[in-house]
C-alpha positions as CSV (number, residue, x, y, z in Angstrom):
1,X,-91.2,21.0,-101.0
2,X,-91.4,17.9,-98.7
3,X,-91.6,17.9,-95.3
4,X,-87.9,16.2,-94.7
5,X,-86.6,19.5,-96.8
6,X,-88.8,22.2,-95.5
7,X,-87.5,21.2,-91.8
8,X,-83.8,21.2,-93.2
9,X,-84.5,24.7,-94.7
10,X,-86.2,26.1,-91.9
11,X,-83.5,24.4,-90.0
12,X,-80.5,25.6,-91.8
13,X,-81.6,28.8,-93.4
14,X,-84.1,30.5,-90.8
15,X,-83.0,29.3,-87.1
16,X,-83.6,32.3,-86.3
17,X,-85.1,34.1,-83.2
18,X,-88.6,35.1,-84.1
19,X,-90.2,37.3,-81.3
20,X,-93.6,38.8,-81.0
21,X,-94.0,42.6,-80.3
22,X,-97.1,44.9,-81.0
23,X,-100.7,45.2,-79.8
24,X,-102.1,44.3,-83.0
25,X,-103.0,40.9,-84.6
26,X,-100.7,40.9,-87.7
27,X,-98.0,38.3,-88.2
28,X,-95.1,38.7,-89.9
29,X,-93.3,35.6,-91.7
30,X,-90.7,34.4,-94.4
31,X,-91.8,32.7,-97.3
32,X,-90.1,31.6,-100.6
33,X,-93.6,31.5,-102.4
34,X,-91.9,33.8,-105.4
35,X,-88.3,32.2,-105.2
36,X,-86.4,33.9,-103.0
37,X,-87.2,33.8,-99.1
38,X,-88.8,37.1,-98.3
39,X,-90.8,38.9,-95.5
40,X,-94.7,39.1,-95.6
41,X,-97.3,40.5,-93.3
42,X,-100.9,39.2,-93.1
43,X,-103.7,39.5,-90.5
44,X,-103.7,36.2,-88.0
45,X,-106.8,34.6,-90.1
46,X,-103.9,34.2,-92.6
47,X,-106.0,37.5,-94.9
48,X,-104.1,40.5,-96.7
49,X,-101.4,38.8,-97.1
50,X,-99.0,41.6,-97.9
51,X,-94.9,41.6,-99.2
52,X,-92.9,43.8,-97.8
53,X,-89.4,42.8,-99.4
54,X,-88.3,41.7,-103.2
55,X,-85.0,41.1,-103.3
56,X,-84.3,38.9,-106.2
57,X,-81.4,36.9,-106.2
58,X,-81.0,37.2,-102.6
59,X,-82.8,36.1,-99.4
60,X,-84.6,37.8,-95.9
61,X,-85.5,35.8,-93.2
62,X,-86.6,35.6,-89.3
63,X,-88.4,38.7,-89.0
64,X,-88.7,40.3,-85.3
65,X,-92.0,43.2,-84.6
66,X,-90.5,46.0,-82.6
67,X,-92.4,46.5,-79.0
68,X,-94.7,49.3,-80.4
69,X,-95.5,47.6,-84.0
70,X,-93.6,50.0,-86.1
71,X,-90.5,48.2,-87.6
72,X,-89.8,44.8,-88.3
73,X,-86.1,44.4,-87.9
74,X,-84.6,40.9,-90.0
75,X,-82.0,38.7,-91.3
76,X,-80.9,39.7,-95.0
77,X,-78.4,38.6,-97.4
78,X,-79.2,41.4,-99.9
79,X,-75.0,43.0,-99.0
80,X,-73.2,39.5,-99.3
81,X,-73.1,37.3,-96.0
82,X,-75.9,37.7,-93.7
83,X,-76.6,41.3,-92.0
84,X,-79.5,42.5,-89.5
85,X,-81.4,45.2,-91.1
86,X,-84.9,46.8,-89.9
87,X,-87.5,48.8,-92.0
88,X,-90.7,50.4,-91.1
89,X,-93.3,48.1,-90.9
90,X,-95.1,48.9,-94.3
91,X,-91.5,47.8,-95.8
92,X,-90.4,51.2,-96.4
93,X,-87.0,52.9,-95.4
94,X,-85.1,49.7,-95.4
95,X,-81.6,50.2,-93.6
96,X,-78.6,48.2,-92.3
97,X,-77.9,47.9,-88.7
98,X,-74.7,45.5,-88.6
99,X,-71.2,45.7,-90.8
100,X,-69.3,42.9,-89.3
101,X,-67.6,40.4,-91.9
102,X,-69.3,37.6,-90.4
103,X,-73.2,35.9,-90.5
104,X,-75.7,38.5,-88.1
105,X,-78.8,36.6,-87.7
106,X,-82.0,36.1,-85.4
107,X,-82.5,39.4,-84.3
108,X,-85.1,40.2,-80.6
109,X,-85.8,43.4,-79.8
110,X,-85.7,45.0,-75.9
111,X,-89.0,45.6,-74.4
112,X,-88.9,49.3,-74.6
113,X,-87.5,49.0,-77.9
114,X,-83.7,50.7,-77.4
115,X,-81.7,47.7,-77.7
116,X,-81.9,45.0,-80.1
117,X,-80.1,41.1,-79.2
118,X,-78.8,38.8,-81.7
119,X,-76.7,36.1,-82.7
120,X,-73.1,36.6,-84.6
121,X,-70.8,34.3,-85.8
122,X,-67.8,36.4,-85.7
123,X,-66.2,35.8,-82.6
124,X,-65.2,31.9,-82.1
125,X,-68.8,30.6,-83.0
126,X,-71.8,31.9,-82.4
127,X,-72.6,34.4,-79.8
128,X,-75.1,36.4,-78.7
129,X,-74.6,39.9,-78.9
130,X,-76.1,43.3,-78.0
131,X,-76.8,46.7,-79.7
132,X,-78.7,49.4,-80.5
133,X,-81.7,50.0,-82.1
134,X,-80.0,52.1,-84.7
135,X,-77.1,49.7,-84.9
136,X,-74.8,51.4,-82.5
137,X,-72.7,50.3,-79.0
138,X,-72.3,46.9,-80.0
139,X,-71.2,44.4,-76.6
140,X,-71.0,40.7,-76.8
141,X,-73.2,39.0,-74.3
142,X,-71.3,35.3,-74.5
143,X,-68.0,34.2,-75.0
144,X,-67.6,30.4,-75.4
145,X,-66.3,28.4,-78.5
146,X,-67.7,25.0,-77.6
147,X,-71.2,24.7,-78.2
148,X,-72.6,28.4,-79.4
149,X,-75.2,30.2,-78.3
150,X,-78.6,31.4,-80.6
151,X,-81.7,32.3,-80.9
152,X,-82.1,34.6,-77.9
153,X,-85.3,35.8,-77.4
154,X,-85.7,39.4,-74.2
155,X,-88.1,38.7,-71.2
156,X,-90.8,41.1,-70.7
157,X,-88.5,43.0,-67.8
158,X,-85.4,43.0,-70.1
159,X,-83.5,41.8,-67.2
160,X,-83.1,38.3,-68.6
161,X,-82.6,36.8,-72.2
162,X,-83.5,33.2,-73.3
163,X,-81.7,30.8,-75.8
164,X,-80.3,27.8,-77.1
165,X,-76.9,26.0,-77.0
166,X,-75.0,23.0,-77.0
167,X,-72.5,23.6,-74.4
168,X,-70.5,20.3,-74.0
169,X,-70.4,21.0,-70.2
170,X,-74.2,20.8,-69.7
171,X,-74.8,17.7,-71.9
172,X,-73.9,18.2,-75.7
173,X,-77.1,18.5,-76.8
174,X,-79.2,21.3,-77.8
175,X,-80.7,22.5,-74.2
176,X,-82.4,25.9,-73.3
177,X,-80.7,28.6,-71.3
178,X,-81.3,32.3,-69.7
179,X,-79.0,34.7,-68.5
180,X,-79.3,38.2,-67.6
181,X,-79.6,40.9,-70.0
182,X,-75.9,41.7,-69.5
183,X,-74.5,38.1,-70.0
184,X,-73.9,37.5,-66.6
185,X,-75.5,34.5,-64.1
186,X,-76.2,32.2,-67.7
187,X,-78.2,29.4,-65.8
188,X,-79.6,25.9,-67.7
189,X,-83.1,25.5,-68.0
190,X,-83.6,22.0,-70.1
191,X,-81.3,18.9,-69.8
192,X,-82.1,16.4,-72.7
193,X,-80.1,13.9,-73.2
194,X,-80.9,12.9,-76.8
195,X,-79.4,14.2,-80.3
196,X,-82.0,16.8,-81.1
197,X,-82.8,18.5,-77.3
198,X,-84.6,21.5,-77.2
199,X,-84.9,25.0,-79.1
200,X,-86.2,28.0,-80.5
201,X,-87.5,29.5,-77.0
202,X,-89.7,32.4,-77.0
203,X,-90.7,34.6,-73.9
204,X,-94.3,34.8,-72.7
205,X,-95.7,38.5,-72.7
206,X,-96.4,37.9,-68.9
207,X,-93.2,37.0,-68.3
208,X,-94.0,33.3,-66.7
209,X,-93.9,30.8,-69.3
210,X,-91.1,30.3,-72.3
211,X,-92.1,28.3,-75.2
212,X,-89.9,26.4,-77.4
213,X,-89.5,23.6,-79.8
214,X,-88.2,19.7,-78.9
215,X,-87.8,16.2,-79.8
216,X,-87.1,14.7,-77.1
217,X,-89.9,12.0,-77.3
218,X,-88.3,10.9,-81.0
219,X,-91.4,11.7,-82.6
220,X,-90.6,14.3,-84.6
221,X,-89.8,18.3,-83.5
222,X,-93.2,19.5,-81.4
223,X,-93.8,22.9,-79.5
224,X,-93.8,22.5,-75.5
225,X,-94.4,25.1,-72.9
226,X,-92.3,25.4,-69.6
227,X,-92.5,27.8,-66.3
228,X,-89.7,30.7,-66.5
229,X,-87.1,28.3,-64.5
230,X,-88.0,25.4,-66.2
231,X,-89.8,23.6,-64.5
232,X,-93.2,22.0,-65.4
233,X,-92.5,21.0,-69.1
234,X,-95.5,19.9,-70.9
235,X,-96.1,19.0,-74.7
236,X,-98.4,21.3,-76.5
237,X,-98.6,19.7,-80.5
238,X,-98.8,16.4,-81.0
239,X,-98.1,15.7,-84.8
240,X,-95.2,13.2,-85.7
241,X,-94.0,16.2,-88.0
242,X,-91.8,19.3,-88.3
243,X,-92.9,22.1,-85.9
244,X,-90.7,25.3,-85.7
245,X,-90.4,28.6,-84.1
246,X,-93.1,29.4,-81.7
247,X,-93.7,32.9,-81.1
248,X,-96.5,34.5,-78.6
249,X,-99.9,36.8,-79.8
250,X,-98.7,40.3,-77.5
251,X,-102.2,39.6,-75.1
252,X,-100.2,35.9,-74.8
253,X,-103.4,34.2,-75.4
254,X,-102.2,32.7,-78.6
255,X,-98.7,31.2,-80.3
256,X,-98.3,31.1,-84.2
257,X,-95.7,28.5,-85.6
258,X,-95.0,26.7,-88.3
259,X,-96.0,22.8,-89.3
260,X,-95.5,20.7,-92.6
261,X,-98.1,18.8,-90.8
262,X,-99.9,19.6,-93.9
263,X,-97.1,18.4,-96.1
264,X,-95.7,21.9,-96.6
265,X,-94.4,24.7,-94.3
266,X,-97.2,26.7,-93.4
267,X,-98.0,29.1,-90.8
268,X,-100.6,27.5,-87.9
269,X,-102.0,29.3,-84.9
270,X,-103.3,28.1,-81.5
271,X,-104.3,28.9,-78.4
272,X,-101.5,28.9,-75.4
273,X,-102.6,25.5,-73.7
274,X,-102.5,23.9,-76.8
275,X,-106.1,23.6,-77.2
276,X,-106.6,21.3,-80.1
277,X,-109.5,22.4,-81.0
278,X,-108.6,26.1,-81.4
279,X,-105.6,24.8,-83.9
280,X,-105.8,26.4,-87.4
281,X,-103.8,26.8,-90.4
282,X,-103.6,30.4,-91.9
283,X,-103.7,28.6,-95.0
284,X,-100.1,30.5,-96.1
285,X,-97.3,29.2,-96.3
286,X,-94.1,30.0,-94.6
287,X,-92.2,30.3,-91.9
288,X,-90.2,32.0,-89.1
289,X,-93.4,34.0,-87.8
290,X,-93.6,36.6,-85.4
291,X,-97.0,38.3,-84.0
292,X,-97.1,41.6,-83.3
293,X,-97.7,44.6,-86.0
């Protein structure tokens, strides 16, 4: 797969919100290494590399570690459309959390694990919505048709929740925003003013920093870092290539993501400043990773 197509897949297919959870070193990622997309685990060195899905015919994406590293909850197409489900996080007892008619994807679970946020498209676009861990007292967080709202992604407190839109009132673009956790007080964080913006923001562990993916130095889609209220931006990869869905280690010492810098989609790992000479490739490919286990 070239890089042009693995950015449009990983684009298209998994913009999803992967968050980290846990107190292990495992990460969890999607990969279509057999066919169909599925979810793996493997240890952060990219060894025992493990399936825990095998769907065929159909696809799972985006997973998401619960807080204590038991379940891995995930986007699946296995019941026709696109549904969150979660399973334990050996891949066994596999259940559906959402029914709606419409796509449920990019699910990011609550700090103490109770409540699980996600994105739906079945209310006038997509909107970020709010449930139970066992799929129960469903609320919708956002209500606005122009623009959408995705990938949200819980602050440490869970008083706040991160995420992306294109709101025609802030610029157009694709800009970061937060909110608290009960869609109230939704406040902009970025404001690019080119056609690709910014993305994909994921919640330090500590609470301070959010880091996300952005173009906006038309060099291709790197990762950056940023202060809580979005101040002090700074650039963090540097590779002319495709660079998705950053997601933190649970000490927040680390962020996996994934790069075609290598020509594929493979999972790479590095240390929070960027530190280029801490950068490795797990050596598997994928996407849509998530520390935690």
């Amino acid at each position: 797969m070239n890089k042009v197509l693995t950015g449009v897949v990983a684009l298209a297919l998994f913009a999803a919100g992967c968050s980290g959870g846990g107190s292990g070193d495992r990460i969890a990622f999607t990969s279509d290494r057999n066919g169909d997309y599925e979810i793996f685990v493997m240890n952060a060195d990219g060894t025992d590399v493990r399936q825990l899905t095998n769907n065929y015919g159909t696809n799972d994406w985006c997973p998401s570690w619960s807080p204590d590293g038991g379940r891995i909850a995930f986007g699946s197409g296995r019941d026709g459309g696109s549904k969150i489900f979660v399973m334990n996080a050996d891949g066994t007892n596999v259940h559906r959390l959402t029914n709606s008619d419409y796509r449920d994807s990019e699910p990011s679970w609550s700090p103490d694990g109770g409540r699980i946020v996600f994105t739906s498209h079945r209310d006038d676009g997509d909107q970020i919505f709010a449930m139970n861990a066992d799929g129960t007292d469903v609320r919708q967080l956002t209500d606005d048709d122009a623009g959408g709202f995705k990938m949200p992604s819980w602050s440490p407190d869970g008083k706040r929740i991160v995420f992306w839109t294109a709101r025609p009132h802030w610029n157009g673009y694709r800009d970061i925003g937060v909110m608290n956790a009960d869609g109230t007080d939704v406040r902009q964080l970025t404001d690019d003013d080119d056609i690709g913006g910014s993305q994909m923001p994921s919640w330090s562990p500590d609470g301070k920093r959010i880091v996300f993916t952005s173009n906006r130095d038309y060099r291709g889609w790197e990762i950056y870092l940023m202060n809580a209220d979005g101040t002090e931006a700074h650039q963090l990869t540097d590779d002319t290539d495709f660079e998705f869905h950053p997601s933190w280690s649970p000490d927040g010492d680390r962020i996996v993501f994934e790069s075609t810098r290598d020509g594929d989609s493979e999972i790479f790992v590095m240390n929070a400043d960027g530190s280029v000479n801490n950068t490795y490739s797990t050596g598997q490919q994928g996407s849509c990773p998530s520390f935690g286990g």
